[in-house]
C-alpha positions in Angstrom: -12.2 44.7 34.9 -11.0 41.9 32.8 -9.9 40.2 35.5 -12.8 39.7 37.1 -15.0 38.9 34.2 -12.0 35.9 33.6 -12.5 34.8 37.2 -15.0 32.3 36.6 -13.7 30.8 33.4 -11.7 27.5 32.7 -8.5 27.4 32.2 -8.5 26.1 28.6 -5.0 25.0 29.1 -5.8 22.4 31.3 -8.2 19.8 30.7 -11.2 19.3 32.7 -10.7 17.6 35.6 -6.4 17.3 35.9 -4.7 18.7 38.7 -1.9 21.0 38.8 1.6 19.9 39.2 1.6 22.0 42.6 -1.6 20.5 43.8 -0.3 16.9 43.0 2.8 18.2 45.5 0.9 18.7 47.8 -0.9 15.6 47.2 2.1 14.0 47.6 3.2 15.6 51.2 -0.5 14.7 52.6 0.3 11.2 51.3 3.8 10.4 52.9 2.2 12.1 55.7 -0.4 9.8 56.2 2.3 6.8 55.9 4.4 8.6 58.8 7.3 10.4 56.8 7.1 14.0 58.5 9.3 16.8 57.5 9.5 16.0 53.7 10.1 18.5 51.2 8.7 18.5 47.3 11.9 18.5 45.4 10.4 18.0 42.2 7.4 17.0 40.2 6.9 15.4 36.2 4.6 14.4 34.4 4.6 10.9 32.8 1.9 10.5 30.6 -1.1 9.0 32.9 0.7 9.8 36.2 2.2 12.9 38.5 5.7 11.7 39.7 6.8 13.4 42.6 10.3 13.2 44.5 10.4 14.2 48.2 13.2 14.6 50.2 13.7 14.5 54.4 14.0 18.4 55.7 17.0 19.6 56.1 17.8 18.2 52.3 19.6 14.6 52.5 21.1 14.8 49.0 18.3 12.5 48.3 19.6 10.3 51.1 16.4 9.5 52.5 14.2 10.4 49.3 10.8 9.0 48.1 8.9 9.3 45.0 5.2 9.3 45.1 3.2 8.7 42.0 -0.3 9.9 41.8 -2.8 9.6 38.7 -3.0 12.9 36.7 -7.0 12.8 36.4 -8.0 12.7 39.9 -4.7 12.7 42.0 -5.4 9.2 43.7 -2.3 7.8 45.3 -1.0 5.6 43.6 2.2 4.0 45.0 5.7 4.9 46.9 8.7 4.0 46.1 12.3 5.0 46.5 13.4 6.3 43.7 15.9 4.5 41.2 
C-alpha cells in the first residue's frame, strides 16, 4: 500500500526538472545516433556541475579506440556538443 500511495510523488532527491544519469545515457545513444555512430555502447556517465558527460564506446568494446563523449545540459538534456575524449 505504501507503494502506491508514493507513486505519484516527487522524488525529493532530485530537483525539479533534471534528468537521470540513465536517461542522459540514453540521451546520449539517440544523439550519436542521429550523427551516424551506430553500435555504441554507454561506458559511463558524470556529472560536471551544469552538464551530463557521457563516454560511448563502438560495440564490441574498442578499449576506447573509437570512443566519444557527449555532453548534454543537466536541466533539460539538450545536446550540447561531441567530442573525443581527452
Amino acid at each position: 500500500m505504501l507503494f502506491i500511495a508514493l507513486a505519484g510523488l516527487e522524488d525529493p532527491s532530485r530537483p525539479t526538472g533534471r534528468i537521470l544519469s540513465i536517461d542522459a545515457g540514453n540521451r546520449a545513444l539517440v544523439y550519436a545516433a542521429a550523427r551516424g555512430l551506430r553500435e555504441y555502447d554507454v561506458v559511463h556517465v558524470a556529472r560536471d556541475e551544469d552538464r551530463w558527460v557521457v563516454l560511448l564506446d563502438r560495440v564490441p568494446h574498442t578499449r576506447l579506440a573509437e570512443a566519444v563523449v557527449v555532453e548534454l545540459r543537466v536541466d533539460d538534456g539538450t545536446f550540447l556538443r561531441m567530442r573525443k575524449p581527452r
